[in-house]
MILUMSE-478674 format. One record per residue (C-alpha): x, y, z. Coordinates in steps of 0.25 Angstrom, whole numbers, padded with zeros to 4 digits, always signed. Each point is the difference from the previous one (the first is absolute). Layout:
residues N
[[X Y Z]]
...
//
This chain:
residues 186
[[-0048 +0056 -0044]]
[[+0003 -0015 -0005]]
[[+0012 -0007 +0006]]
[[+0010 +0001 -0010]]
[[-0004 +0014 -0001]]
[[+0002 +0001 +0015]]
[[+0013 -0010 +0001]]
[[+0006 +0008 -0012]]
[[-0004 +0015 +0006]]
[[+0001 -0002 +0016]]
[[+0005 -0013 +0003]]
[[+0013 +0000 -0009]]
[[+0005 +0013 +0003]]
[[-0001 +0001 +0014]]
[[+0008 -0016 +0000]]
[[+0011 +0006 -0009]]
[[+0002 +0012 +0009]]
[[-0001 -0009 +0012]]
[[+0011 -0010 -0005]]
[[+0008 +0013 -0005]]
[[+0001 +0006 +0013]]
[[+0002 -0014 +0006]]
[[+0012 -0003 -0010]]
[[+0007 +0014 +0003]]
[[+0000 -0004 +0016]]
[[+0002 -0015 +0000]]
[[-0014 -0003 +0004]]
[[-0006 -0008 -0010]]
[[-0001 -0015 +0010]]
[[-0005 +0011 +0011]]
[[-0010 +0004 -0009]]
[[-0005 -0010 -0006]]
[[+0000 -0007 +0014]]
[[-0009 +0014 +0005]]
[[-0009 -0003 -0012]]
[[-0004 -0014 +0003]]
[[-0004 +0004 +0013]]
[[-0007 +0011 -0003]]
[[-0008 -0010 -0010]]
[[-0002 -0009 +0010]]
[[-0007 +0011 +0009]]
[[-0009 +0004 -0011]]
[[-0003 -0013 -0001]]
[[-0005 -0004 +0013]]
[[-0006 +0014 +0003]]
[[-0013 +0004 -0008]]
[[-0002 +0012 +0010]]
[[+0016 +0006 -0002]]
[[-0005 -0002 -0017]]
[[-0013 +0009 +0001]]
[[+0006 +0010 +0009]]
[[+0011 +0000 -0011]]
[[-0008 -0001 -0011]]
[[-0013 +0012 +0006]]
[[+0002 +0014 -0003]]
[[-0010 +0003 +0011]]
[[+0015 -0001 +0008]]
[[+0008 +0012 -0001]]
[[+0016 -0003 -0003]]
[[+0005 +0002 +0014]]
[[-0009 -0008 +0004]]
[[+0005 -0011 -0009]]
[[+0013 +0004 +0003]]
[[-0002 -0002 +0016]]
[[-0006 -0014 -0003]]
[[+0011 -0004 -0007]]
[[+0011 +0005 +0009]]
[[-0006 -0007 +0010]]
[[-0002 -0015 -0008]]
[[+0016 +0002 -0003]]
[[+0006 +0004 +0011]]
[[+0015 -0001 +0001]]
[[-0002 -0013 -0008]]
[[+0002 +0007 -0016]]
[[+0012 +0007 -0004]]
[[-0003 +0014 +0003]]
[[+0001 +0002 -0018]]
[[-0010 -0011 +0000]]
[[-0010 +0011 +0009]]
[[+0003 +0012 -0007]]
[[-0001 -0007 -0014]]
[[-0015 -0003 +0005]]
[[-0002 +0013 +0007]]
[[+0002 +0005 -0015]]
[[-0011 -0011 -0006]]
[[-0011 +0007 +0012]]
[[+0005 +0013 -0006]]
[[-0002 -0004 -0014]]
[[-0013 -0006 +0003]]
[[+0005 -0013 -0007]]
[[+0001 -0008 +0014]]
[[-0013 -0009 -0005]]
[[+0011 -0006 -0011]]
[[+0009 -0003 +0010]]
[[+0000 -0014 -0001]]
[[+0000 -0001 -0014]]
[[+0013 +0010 +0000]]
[[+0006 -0008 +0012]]
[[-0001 -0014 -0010]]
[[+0006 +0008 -0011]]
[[+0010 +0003 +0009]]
[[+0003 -0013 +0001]]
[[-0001 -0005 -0011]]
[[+0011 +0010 -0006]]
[[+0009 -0007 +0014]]
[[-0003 -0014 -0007]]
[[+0006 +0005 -0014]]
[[+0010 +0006 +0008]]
[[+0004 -0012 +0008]]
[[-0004 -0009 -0012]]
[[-0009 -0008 +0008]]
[[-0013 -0005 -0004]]
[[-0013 -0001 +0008]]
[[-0007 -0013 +0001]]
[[-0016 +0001 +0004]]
[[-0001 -0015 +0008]]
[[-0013 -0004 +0004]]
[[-0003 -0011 +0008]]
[[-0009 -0008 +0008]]
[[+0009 +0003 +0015]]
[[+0011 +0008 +0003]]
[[+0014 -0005 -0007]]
[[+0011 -0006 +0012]]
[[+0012 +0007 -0004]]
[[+0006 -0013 -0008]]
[[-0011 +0002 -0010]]
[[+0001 +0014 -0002]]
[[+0014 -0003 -0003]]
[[-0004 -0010 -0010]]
[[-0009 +0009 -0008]]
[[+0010 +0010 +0000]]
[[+0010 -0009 -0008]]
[[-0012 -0004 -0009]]
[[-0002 +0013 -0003]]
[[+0015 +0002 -0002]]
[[+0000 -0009 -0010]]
[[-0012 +0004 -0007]]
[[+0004 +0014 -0001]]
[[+0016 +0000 -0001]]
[[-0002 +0012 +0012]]
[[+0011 +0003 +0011]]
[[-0011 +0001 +0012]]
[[-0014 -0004 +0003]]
[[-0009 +0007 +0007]]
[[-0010 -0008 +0006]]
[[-0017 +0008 +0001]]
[[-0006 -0013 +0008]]
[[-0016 +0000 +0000]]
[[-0008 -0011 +0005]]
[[-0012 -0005 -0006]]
[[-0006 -0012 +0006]]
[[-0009 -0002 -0011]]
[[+0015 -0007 -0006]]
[[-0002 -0011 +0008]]
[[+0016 -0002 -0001]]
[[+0011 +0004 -0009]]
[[+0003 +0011 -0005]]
[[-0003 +0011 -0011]]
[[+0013 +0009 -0003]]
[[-0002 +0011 -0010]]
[[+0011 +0007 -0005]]
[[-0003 +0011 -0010]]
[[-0010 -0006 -0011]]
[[+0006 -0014 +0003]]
[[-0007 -0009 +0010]]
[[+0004 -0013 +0005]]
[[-0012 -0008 +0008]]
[[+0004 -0011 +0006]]
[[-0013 +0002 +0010]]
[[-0008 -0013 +0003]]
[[-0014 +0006 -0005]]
[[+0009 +0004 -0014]]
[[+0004 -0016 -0002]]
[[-0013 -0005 +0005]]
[[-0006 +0012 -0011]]
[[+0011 -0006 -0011]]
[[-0003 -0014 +0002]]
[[-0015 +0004 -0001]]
[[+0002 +0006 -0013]]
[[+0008 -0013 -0003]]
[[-0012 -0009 +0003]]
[[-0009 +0008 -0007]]
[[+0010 +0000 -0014]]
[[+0000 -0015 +0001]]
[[-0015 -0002 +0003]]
[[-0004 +0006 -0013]]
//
């Protein structure tokens, strides 16, 4: 499957019955805060992926896993909702549902998310100043801030919100005034 097929098929479906059930029950922060730790574990645990992701692991075996990563942590809803994704066998697209998840949360919460890369973690005091740049840029109620680090940046920062991006990084000045240079020198 491409990946629109597969976000308009798997992914979209199962965020819209997610944020349905969450809506009826109040859940939708709970959710949403379920889901961006669930992301985070996929994120940091290649082994938890395959397991998901084999089919030479049977359901309950997938299921016990996952009991046992989750704990009393996640909402018991949370559990049974990936309890059914093991039993539909779309548990690989979990990831890919649980961002569609939150993206339909975002919509819902009219906040926009702002990809910032940078050479070293952000102090709080800069976070806050991208997320009133990015406020003004977009005209949205919240930010929500996906920090990733790249040293190759050397400092500044990149801040990409949907299709626009802002960089203010020093190897994009040092690349602008470049580009400059090599305008005036023909």
């Amino acid at each position: 499957m491409k990946g629109s097929v597969v976000a308009t098929e798997v992914f979209e479906p199962y965020a819209q019955a997610l944020m349905s059930l969450a809506q009826s029950q109040g859940l939708e922060d709970r959710f949403g805060e379920d889901a961006s730790a669930l992301i985070q574990i996929l994120r940091e645990s290649d082994e938890l992926n395959q397991v998901l992701s084999s089919p030479l692991f049977e359901a309950g075996k997938k299921k016990a896993i996952l009991q046992q990563i989750l704990g009393d942590q996640f909402h018991p809803y949370m559990k049974n909702f990936l309890m059914l994704l093991v039993d539909r066998r779309r548990i690989t697209y979990l990831q890919g549902i649980l961002k569609q998840y939150q993206s339909l949360l975002r919509n819902l919460r009219r906040t926009v998310l702002a990809e910032v890369i940078s050479a070293v973690p952000l102090t709080d005091e800069q976070q806050h100043a991208v997320r009133e740049k990015v406020i003004a840029m977009t005209g949205a109620q919240q930010v929500e801030l996906d920090p990733q680090i790249n040293p190759d940046l050397i400092g500044g920062v990149i801040i990409k919100v949907g299709s626009q991006v802002v960089d203010a990084s020093l190897r994009g000045q040092l690349r602008r005034i470049s580009l400059r240079l090599a305008g005036t020198s023909n």
